[in-house]
N, C-alpha and C positions, 0 to 999 in steps of 0.2 A: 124713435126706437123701432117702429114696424120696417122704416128701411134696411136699417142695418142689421134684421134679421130677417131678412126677404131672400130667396137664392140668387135673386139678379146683384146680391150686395157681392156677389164673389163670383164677379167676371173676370174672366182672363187677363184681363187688362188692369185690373182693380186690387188682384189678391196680393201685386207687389207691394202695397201697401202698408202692407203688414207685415209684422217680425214676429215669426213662431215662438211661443216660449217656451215648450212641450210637444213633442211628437207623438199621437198615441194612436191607436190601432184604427180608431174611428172619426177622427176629428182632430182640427188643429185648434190651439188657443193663442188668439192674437190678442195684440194689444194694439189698443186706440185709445190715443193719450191715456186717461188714468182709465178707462173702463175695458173689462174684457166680458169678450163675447163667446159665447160656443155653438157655430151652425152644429147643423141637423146631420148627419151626415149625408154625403152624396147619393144620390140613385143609383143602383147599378143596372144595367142593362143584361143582364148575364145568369138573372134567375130561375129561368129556364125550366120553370116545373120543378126546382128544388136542384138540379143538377149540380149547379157549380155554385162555387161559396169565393166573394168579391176578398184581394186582398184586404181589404179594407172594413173585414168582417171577420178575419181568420190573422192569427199573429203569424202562421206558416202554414205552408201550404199540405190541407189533412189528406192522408192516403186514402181514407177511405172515398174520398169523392172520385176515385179514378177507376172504379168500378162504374160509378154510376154515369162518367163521359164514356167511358166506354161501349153500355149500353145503350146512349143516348147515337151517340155516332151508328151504330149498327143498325139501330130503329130506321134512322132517318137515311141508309143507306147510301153513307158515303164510301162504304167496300169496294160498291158493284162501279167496273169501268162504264165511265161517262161518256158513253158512244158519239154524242151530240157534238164533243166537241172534234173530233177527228182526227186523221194525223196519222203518226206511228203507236202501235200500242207498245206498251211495256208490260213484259207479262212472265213472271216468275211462276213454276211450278215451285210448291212447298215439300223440300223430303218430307215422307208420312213418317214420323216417330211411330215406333210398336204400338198399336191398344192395349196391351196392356201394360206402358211405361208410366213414368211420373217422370215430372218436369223436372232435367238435371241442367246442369250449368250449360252443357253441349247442345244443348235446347234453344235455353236462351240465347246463348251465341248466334244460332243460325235465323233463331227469328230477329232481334234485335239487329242483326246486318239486313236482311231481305227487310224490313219493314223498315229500313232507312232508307233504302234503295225505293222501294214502293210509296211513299210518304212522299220523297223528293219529287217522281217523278209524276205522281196524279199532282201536284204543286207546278209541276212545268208545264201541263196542262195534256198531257200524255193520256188516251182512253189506257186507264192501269188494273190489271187484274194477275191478282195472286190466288193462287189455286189450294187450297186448304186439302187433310185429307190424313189418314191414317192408314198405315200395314196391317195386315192379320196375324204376319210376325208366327207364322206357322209353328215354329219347333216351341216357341216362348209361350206362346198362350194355350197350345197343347200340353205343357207342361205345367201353365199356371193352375187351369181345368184339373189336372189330375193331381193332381196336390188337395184342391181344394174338396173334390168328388171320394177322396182317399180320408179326410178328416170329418169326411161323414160315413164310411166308413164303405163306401162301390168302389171298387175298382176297374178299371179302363177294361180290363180281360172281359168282365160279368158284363159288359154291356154290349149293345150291336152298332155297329159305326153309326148309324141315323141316330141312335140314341146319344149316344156321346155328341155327336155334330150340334145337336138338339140344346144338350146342355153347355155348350161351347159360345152359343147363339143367344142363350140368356142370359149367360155371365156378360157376355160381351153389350148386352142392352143395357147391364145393369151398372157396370165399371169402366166400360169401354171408353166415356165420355171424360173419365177423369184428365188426362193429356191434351183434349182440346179446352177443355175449362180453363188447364195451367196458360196455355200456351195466349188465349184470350188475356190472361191477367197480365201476360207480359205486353197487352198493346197490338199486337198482332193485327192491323186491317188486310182481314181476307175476306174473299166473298164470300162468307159461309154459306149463300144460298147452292155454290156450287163446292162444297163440302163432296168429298169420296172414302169411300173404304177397297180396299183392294179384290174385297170380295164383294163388292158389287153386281149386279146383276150386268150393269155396261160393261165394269171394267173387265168383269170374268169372260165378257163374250169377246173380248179385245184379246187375251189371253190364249184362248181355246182358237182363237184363229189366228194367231201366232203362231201355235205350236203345227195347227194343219198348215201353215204355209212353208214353215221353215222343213217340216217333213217332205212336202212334196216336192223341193226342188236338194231333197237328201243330206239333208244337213244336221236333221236329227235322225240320230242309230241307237239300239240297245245294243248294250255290250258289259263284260265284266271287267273291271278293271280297279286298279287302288284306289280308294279314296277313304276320307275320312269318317269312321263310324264310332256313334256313339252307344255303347254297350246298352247304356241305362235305358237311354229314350229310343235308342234300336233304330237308328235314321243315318244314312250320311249327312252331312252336315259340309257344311261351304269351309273352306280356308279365312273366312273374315269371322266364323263363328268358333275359332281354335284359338286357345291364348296361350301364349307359353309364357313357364315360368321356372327358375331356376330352385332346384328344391336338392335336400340333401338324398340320396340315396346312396349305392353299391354299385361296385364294377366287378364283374365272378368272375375270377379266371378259371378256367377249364381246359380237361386233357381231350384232345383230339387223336386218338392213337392213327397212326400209319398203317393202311392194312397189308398183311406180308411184312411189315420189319420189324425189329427187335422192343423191348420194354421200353427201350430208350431214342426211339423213334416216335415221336409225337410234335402235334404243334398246340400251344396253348395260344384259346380263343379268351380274350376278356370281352366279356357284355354285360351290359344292364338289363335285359332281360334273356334270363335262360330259357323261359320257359316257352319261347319261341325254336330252341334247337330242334322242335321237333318237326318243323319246317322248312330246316335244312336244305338245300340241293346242292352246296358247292361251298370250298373252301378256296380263299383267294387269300396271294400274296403279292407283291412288288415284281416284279420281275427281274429288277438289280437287285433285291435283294439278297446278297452272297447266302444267309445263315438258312433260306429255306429252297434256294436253287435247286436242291437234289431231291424235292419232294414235287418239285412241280409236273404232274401228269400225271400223277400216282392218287391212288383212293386214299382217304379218310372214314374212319369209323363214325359214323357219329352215336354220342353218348347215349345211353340206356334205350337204344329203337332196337336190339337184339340185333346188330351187328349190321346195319343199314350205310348204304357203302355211298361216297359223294367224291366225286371231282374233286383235285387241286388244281386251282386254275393259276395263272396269274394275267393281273389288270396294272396298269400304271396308275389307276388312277388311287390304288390302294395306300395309305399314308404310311412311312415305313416308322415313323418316328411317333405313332401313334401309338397306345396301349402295346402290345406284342407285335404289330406290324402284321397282324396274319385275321384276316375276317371270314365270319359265317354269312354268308349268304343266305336269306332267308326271305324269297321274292312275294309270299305271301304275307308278309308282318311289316315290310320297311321299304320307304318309297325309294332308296337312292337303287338297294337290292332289288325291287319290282322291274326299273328300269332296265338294270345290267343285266337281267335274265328276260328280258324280250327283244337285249340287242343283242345275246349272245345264243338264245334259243333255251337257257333252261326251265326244266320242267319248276312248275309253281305250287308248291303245297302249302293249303290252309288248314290250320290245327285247331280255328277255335270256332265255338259256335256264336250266332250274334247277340247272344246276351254275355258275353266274356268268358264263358267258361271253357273248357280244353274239349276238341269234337274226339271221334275216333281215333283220328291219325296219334296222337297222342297216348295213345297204346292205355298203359295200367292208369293214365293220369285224367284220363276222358273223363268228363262232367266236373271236377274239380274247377271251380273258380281261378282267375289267370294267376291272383297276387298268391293264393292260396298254393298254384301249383307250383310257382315260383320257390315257395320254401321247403315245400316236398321234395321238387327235385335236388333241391343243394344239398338236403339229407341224405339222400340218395346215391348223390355223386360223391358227398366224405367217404360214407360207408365202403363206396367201390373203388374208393382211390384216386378219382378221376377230377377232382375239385381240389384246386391247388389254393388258391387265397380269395378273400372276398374282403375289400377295403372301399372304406368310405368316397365317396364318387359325387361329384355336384352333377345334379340330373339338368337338362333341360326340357321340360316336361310338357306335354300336349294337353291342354286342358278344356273341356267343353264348357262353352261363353254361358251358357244359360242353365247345367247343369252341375257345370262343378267338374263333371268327373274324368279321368284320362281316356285322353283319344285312343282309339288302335285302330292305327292303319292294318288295313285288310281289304281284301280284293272281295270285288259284288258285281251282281246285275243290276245295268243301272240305266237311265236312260241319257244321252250325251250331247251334245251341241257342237258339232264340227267348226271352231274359231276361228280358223285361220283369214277362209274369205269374207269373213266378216271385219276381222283384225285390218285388213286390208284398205278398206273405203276408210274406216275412224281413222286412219293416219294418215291418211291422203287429204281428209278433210282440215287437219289442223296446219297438214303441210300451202295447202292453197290459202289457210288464210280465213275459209267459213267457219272453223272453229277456234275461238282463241280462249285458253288456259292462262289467269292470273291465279298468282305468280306467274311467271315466263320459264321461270327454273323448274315446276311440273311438269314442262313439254316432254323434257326428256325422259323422266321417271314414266310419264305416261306413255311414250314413243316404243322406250326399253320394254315396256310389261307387252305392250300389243307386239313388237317385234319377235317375242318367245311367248307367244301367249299359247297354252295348252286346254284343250276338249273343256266344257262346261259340261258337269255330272249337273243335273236339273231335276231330279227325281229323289223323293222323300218318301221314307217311309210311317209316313204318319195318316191319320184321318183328319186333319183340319187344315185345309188347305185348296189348291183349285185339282181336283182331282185330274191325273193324266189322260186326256182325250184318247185311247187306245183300249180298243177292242180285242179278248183274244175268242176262237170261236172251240166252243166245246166237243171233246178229243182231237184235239188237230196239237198240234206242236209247239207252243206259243210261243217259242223264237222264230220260228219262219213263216206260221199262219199268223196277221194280227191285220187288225182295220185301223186307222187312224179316221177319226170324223169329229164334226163338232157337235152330235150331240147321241145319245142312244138310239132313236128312232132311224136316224142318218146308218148309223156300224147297223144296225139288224138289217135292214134295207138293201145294204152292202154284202152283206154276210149269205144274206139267203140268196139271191141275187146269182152268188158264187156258189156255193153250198146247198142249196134246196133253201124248199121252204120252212122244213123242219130244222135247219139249221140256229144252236141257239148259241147266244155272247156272254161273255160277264166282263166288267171292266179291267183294266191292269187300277191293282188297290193303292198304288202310290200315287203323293201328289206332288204337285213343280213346287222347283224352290224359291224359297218369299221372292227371293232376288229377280226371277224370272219375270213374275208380277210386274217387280217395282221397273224393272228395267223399260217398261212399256208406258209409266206413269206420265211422261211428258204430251204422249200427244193420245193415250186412250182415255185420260180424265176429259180433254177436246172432243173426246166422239170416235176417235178411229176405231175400228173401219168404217166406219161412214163418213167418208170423208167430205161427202155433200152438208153435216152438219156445218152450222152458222156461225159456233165456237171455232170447230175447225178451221174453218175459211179466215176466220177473222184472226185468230190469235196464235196459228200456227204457220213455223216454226216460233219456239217461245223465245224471247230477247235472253234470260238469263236463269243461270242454275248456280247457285250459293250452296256449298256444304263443304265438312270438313273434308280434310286434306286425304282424311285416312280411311277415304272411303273410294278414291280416287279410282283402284282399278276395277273393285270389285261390284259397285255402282254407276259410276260417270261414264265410266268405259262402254260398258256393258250400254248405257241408254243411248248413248252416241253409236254403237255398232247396229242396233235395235232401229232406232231415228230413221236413218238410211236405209236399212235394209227395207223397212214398211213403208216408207213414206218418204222416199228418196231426196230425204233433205237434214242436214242434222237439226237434233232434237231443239238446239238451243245455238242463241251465237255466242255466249260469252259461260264461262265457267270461272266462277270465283271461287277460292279454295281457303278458309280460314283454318287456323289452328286449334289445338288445343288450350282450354281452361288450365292452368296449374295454381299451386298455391304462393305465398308469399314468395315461399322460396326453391321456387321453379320445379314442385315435386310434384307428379301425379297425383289428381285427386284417389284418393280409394279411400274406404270402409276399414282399411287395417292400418292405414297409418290414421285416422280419426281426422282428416283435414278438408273432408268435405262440406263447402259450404253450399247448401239449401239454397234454391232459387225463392223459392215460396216463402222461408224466413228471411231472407235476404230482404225483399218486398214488404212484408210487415215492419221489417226494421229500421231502412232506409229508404224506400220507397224503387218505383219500377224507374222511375226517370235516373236515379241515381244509379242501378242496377246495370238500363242500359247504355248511359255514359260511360261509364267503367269498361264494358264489355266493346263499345267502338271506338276505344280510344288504342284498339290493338294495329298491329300493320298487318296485311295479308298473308297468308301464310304464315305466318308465325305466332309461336307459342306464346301467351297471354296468362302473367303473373299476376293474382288477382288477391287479394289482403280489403281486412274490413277499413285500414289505415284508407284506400283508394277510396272504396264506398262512402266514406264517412267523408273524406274531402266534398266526394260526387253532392252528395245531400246537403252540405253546407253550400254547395252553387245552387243546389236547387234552392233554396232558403234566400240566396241573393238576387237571385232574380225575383222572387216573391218581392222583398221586399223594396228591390228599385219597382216593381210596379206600385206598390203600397204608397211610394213615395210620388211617384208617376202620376197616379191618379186623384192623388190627394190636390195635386196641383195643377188640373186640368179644371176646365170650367165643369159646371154641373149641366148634367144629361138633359134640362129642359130648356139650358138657356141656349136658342138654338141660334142665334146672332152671335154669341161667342164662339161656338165650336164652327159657323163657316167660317169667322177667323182665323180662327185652327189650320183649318181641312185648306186655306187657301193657299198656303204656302206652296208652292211645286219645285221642291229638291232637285229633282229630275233632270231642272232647266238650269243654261250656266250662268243667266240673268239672276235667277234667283240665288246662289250661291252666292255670285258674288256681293251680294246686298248684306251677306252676315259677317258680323264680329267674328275677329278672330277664331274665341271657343268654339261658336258654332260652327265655322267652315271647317275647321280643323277634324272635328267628328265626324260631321257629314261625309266631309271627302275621305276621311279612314273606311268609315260606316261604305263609301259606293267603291274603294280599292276594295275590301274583304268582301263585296259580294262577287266580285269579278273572280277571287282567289279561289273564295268555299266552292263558286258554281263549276269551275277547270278541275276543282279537287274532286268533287261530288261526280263529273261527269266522268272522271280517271278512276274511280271509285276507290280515291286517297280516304276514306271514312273518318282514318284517325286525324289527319292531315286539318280535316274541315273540322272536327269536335276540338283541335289545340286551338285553330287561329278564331274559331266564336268563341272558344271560355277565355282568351286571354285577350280580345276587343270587350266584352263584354265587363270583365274582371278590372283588366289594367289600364283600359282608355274611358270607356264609358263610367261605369260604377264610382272607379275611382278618379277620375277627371271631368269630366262633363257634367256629371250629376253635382258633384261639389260644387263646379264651377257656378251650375245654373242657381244656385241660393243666391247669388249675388244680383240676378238679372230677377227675381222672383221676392226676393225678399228686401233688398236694399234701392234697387234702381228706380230714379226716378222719372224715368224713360217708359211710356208704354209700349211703345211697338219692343225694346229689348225682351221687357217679360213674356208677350206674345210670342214673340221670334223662339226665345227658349223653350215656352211653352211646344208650340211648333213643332223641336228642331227632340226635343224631349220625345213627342210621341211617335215621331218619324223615325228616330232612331230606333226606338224600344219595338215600335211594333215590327220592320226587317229583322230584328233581333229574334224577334218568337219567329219568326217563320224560317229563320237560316238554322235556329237549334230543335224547330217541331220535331223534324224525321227523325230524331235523337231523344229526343224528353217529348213528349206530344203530351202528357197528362196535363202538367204543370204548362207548358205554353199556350197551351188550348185552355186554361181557365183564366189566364191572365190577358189571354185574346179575348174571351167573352166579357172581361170586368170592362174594358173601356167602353164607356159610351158610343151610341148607334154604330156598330158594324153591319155591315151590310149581308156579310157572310162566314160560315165558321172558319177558322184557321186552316182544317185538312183540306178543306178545298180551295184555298184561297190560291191566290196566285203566285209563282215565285217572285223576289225581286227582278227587275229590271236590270242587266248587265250593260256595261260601258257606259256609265251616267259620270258625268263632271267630279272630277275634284282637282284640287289645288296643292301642288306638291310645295310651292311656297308657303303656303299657309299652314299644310305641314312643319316645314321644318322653324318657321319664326314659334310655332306650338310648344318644339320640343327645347328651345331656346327657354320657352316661355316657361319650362315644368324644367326643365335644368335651374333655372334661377329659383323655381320654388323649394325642390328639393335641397341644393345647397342652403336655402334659408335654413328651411327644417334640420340639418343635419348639423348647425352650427347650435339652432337651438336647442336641441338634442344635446349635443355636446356641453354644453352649459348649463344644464340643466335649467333651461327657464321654464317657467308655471305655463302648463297648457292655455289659460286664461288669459296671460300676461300680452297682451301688444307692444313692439319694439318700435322704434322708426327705423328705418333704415330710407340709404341714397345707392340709385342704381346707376349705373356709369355704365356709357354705351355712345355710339355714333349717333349721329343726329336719324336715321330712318329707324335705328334699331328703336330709341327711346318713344318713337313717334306710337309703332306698336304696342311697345310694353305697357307703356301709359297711358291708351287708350284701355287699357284692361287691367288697371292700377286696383279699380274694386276688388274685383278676381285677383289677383295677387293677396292682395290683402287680405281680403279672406282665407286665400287656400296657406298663405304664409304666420298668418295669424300678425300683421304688421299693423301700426296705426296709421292708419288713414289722413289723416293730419298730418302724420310727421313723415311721409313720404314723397322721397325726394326723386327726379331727375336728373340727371348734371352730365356734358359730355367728357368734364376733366374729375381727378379728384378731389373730392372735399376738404375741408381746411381740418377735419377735424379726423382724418385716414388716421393720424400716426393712435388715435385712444379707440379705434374700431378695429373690428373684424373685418380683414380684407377677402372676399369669397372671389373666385371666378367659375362663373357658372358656363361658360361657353365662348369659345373665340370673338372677341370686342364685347362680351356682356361679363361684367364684373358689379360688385355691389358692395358695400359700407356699411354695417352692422356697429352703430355704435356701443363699445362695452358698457358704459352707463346704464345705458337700457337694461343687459342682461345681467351683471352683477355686480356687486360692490368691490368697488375697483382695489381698493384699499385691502379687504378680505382676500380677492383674488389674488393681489400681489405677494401679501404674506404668504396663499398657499401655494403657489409657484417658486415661491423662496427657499419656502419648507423642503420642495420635490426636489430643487436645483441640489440643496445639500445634500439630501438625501443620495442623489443621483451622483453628484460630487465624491462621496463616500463610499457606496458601492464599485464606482469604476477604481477610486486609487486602491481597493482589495483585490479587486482581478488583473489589475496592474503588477501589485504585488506579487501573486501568485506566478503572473507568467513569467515576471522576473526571479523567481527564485529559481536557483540550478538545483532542484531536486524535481521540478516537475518536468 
């Protein structure tokens, strides 16, 4: 009895001996003759200080342990690139998400793509470093800050900029960290040792000598000009921080009288904002336009300014089939008008102050709020006659991204970025070839924006932010006296220098826009300007930049124009461009239609492996329809991988028999010697198992993402799981062959373990704990190596396989059809050429099992049987056919009755619609 409960009783070679009667989470129950035994369960190798929990301990695979491999991995610094080994490096910057965001779907998208990309390639043995890091996200966390500073009851005005900065600084130590925690839970290997914030003290001085380089060869100017401002938070604001949205409002028609002609001399203006008329300079019509021909050249009144006299111009570009065909010109409130009065020379009047409300020019309506003045003056305008209708109107509305509230375009002092020669080098670089854009179809969207690209307004008016390096000197003129320097000591120095010694400075109070920052992020998180640092040298220009699509001109552009300008090289070679998250049924996520799904519940629900399946299983560039329907599939793969390991390891010798497992380890796939030494099933995997690494790694290397996560769930799912593994109970449980059981054994762990390492960069939680359960590895999964490309397989062996699983599945579908007892064994005779049957039958076990046939009553034969005419005649594939005797599956007697029954049945039914069509009334 001490033998047969010894660990050496269940060697490799030994455990065929046994037929399982029970599969259970921890141990198998064999039988031996009439006694049964229950080993111990296995050792697992994989305990790691508590870390990971052994299939073979866990009925599925718990989420909570993928915090703790994630910690574990970080400790042990598998992040940081492995210099030692050499080579090309592969080196992703991370967009910084805002400090103060939480992890949304668009999140995880971009880290789950870069962390597939970074997985793969520290795997190929690549020194791989991903750049971690967060934005200050200016106008948003200046907003959050006061929100927050306001519900204790200070306000932004009551404090002095150092103080607010102050409490900007704490919040940000306090909540800042929430975004990199999320982004961590999704899996994320980045070096956090080289973690950044944009307001760094490096990145800030990379920034500040940005802005003094690009001023001293004149490419940044102050100047006033349109752009977009936001009333509330009192800042211009970028075009990628404007949303618009279609909202119901009003179109006012109004009377323009004629000045010098009759009552009946007017032109009516319709607008959705009146309250702009009082910024007026010029009335413009069509120039074919027949109905207003006679007024062109002649003044207009405009409404309630006390008889304030404008141009009638005429433009082509004016719509004539628009509203009344005839528009107010209004160069201080509206960009198309800003334009046409700087190409035509008119004067530019601004009516409102920058908190919204109406300045002087606005006569009796000055200090009035915009919306507010808006309905004042239509009162104004019934009363005097001059207001003809006001009808419902669909707006499309300007809305600030972070506060909610409507844009007004309005002209400011601002500071600008001259585009053009910069536009220049970025599209020269994509046209040679240094820069390539996936998708291919962005080229041109990116070509088109840099070809019409317009001045960068870079200047904010907030206090949280890299404040504007620009000096102006006290009573001097601050448009035409100012110092640009990198730091206060430098502008006094400067100042006095010029000015005397009593000459004193104060700074200009605006700061650069977040985008400014970020556009520098690729090579000043490296060290620039110090371009003698080690990071530099080593990891610049970076291999790749991964983000959405929709950030393409107003980010990517921009780091690609920046890249070369500093550092006469682009920033990156490769730009991958994914799409948007949408819901099941292809709709934006948002908050008002309630269809947002939670990254973070997503992950307690289904786990992150699942999570990130889902999310790379999209094509580039394109939009990604994402339902719990997907997730829930995702988690049931994760669950089968569990469990083919569970079954994997149950079946593998135990961790101290260490003569067993160099059996194991001896096999070498690799070689076409040893291939060819295996049975059918075996070769047939293998050589699948060494075509899909050849497929994944061209895919991986194409960065096909989805391409490589179809063809490992559907090897793993449809070849493996569901064929090999079944197969192998035959070689494990029934055969009386040692080396077959080993061989499987073998051909078992060689398969599963390229398995974890083609789907890691995709699920890394789950493949990394079922890489630690097997006995002695040598090294964790993240670092392990990738497979081996162009290794042997046998496309013959293939196709007699699929011969092989065509003849099983017609079995099954006949029994199916018959409904025979899942228990029940049939005989059957398989009919075939003399080499076909040579195969088949050498793996008649396999059959048998996977067909559920008996074993005994299973025949060979090159002709048909005597007994064809009372069987099922199946053919499974060109010269392979098989004989399913009816005996076996039903009582033939019964059968025939109920076939008799259907014939009448069927009999009876057709002479009614026979009927039918022969009657002359239908």
């Amino acid at each position: 009895m001490a033998l047969l409960t010894s660990p050496s009783f269940l060697s490799p070679c030994s455990i065929r001996r046994f037929r399982p009667l029970f599969l259970f989470p921890h141990r198998f129950i064999f039988r031996v003759s009439s006694l049964h035994l229950r080993p111990r369960p296995f050792s697992v190798s994989a305990s790691l200080n508590g870390v990971f929990i052994s299939p073979q301990e866990a009925k599925s695979f718990d989420f909570d342990m993928e915090e703790r491999i994630y910690s574990w991995w970080e400790s042990q610094g598998y992040f940081k690139p492995n210099l030692d080994r050499g080579g090309e490096s592969f080196v992703i910057p991370m967009p910084p998400p805002n400090v103060t965001g939480s992890l949304h779907m668009g999140h995880a998208m971009f880290v789950t793509l870069e962390d597939v990309m970074v997985r793969y390639h520290r795997m190929k043995g690549r020194p791989t470093l991903w750049i971690p890091g967060t934005d200050h996200a200016g106008i948003a966390t200046q907003l959050v800050v006061e929100k927050m500073l306001a519900s204790e009851g200070i306000k932004r005005a009551d404090l002095s900029r150092d103080e607010f900065v102050n409490h900007v600084w704490k919040w940000k130590e306090k909540y800042g960290g929430t975004i990199t925690n999320q982004i961590k839970r999704l899996g994320a290997s980045c070096d956090w040792t080289r973690e950044h914030f944009t307001l760094d003290e490096r990145l800030s001085r990379a920034v500040i000598e940005a802005f003094v380089r690009l001023h001293e060869k004149g490419l940044i100017y102050q100047g006033s000009y349109m752009v977009n401002w936001s009333p509330n938070l009192q800042t211009a604001v970028s075009d990628l921080e404007v949303e618009y949205s279609e909202e119901p409002g009003y179109l006012y028609h109004i009377k323009y009288r004629v000045a010098g002609g009759s009552r009946d001399d007017y032109l009516t203006i319709a607008t959705t904002r009146p309250e702009t008329l009082f910024g007026d300079t010029a009335i413009a019509v069509n120039p074919e336009d027949e109905r207003y021909a006679k007024y062109i050249g002649c003044q207009a009144i405009v409404p309630m300014t006390c008889g304030r006299h404008v141009p009638i111009i005429a433009d082509k570009l004016v719509d004539r089939e628009f509203g009344t065909g005839v528009l107010k010109i209004s160069p201080g409130h509206d960009h198309n008008d800003y334009l046409l009065a700087r190409k035509i020379g008119l004067p530019i009047l601004n009516v409102m102050n920058k908190d919204g409300t109406l300045n002087e020019v606005a006569g009796l309506y000055s200090g009035l709020d915009r919306f507010e003045a808006r309905e004042k003056l239509w009162e104004d305008l019934t009363e005097s006659g001059l207001a003809l209708k006001k009808e419902p109107h669909t707006l499309r509305v300007p809305r600030s991204q972070r506060g909610g509230e409507i844009i007004e375009p309005l002209v400011s002092k601002q500071w600008f970025v001259t585009m053009e020669p910069l536009a220049e080098k970025a599209l020269h670089a994509v046209e040679t070839g240094d820069l390539t854009i996936m998708p291919d179809r962005f080229q041109k969207i990116y070509n088109h924006w840099l070809s019409n690209i317009k001045d960068w307004c870079i200047s904010r008016q907030l206090w949280w932010g890299h404040r504007i390096p620009v000096w102006y000197i006290v009573g001097k003129d601050s448009e035409e006296e100012y110092i640009v320097a990198r730091n206060t000591e430098e502008a006094l120095d400067i100042a006095q220098k010029k000015y005397g010694k009593d000459a004193e400075i104060y700074q200009d109070p605006d700061v650069l826009d977040t985008w400014f920052s970020s556009a520098l992020w690729p090579f000043s998180t490296l060290g620039w300007p110090d371009v003698s640092d080690e990071d530099f040298k080593r990891f610049y220009p970076t291999t790749m930049l991964e983000t959405g699509h929709d950030i393409l001109f107003f980010w990517v552009a921009r780091m690609v124009m920046m890249g070369i300008e500093f550092t006469g090289n682009v920033p990156f070679r490769y730009v991958y461009l994914h799409g948007l998250i949408r819901d099941s049924q292809g709709r934006k996520m948002s908050k008002t239609l309630g269809n947002v799904i939670d990254p973070v519940d997503t992950i307690k629900e289904f786990g992150t492996d699942a999570l990130r399946f889902a999310l790379a299983l999209g094509t580039a560039g394109q939009d990604l329809n994402l339902s719990t329907e997907r997730l829930s599939a995702n988690k049931a793969f994760t669950n089968k991988l569990w469990n083919a390991g569970k079954f994997i390891l149950q079946n593998l010798p135990n961790e101290s028999d260490l003569i067993a497992w160099k059996t194991v380890r001896a096999y070498e796939f690799d070689k076409e010697e040893s291939l060819l030494k295996l049975r059918l099933p075996e070769n047939w995997v293998v050589s699948k198992l060494h075509m899909l690494i050849d497929t994944v790694t061209s895919s991986y290397d194409k960065f096909y993402f989805g391409d490589v996560a179809r063809e490992a769930y559907d090897f793993f799912w449809g070849d493996f799981a569901d064929w090999y593994i079944e197969a192998s109970k035959a070689r494990l449980y029934q055969s009386v062959d040692n080396s077959l059981s080993c061989a499987a054994q073998a051909v078992l762990l060689y398969v599963f373990e390229n398995i974890l390492k083609i789907l890691h960069p995709f699920m890394p939680f789950v493949t990394e704990a079922l890489w630690q359960a097997i006995p002695n590895q040598k090294e964790p999964l993240i670092i392990s190596s990738w497979p081996s490309t162009s290794l042997p397989s046998h496309s013959n062996m293939i196709k007699r396989f699929e011969n092989f699983q065509a003849l099983t599945r017609a079995i099954r579908n006949v029994r199916a059809e018959y409904s025979v007892e899942p228990v029940k064994r049939i005989s059957a005779t398989i009919v075939a050429n003399l080499d076909v049957i040579e195969y088949i039958s050498e793996e008649k076990e396999v059959l048998a099992l996977l067909s559920k046939l008996d074993l005994q009553a299973l025949n060979f034969a090159e002709s048909v049987p005597e007994d064809a005419n009372q069987s099922v005649h199946l053919v499974a594939s060109e010269g392979l056919e098989a004989y399913l005797p009816l005996a076996d599956m039903v009582d033939v007697s019964a059968e025939m009755q109920r076939l008799e029954k259907r014939l009448v049945k069927m009999e009876g039914e057709y002479k009614g619609i026979r009927a039918r069509l022969d009657s002359p009334k239908v």
